[in-house]
C-alpha positions in Angstrom: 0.0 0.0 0.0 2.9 2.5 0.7 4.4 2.0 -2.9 0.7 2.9 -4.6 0.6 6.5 -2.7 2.8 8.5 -4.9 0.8 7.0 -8.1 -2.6 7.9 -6.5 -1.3 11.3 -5.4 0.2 11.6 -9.1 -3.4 10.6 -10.5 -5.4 12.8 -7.9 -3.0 15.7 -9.1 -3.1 15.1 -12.6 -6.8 14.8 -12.0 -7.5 18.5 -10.4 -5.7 19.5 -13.2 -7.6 18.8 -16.1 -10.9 19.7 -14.1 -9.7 23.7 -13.4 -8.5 23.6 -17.0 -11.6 22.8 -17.9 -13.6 24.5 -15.9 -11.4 27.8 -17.0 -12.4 27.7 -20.5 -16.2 26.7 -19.7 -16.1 30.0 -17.6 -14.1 31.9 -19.8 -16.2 31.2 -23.4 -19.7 31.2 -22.2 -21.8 30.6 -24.9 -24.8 33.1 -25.3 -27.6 31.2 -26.7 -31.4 33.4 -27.5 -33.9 31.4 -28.5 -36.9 33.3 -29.9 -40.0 32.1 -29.2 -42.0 30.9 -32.0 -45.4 31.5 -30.6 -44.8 35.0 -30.0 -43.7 35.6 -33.4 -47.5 34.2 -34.4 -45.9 31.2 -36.0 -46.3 27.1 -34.8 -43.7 24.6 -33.9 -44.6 21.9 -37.2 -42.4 19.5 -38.8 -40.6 20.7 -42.0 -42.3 19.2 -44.5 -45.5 20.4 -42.5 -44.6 24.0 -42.9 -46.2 25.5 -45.3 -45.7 28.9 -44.6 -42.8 31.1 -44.2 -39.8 29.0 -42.4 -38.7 31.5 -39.9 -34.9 32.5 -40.3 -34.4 32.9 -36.6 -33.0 30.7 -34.1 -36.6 29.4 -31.9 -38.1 27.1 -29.3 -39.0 25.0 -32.0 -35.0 23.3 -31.9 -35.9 21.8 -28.8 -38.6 19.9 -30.0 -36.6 19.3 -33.8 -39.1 21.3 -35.5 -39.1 24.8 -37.3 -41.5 27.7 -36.6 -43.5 28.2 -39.0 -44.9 31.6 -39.3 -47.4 33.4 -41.4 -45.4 36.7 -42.0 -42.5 38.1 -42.8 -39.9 38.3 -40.6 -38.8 42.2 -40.9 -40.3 43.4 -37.2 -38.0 40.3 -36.0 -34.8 40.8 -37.7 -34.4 43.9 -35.1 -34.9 41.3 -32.6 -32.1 39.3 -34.1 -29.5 42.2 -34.5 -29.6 43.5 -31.3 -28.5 40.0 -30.1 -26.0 39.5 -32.6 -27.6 36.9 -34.3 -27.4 36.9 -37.9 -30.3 34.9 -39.8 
């Protein structure tokens, strides 16, 4: 048992490492994720070949569930939305 302690103490090290260098770069590139929501834009949540109107061009609720929003105008009052969170459709 004596001989395995500087192993374990190596592993345990080597360990703690790799978790607060990971835990770093999760901190440090926090990915900002908006999702619209499709039923406030007036559209549904359908499947793609479903959608017979527009396909919106924004990022939605509707991923969740592996649909697309499906909305019966055009998306000009929402690209604003879009901008002033940096998402591009």
């Amino acid at each position: 048992m004596s001989n395995q302690l500087p192993c374990l103490f190596f592993l345990l090290l080597i360990t703690i490492l790799l978790l607060l260098f990971g835990g770093y770069y999760t901190y440090k590139y926090k990915k900002i994720n908006i999702l619209a929501s499709c039923y406030h834009m007036g559209g549904k949540c359908l499947e793609l070949e479903n959608c017979e109107d527009h396909q919106s061009k924004l990022l939605t609720t509707c991923v969740n569930k592996r649909k697309v929003c499906c909305v019966k105008e055009t998306e000009d009052k929402h690209l604003e939305y879009s901008e002033e969170y940096g998402e591009v459709p």
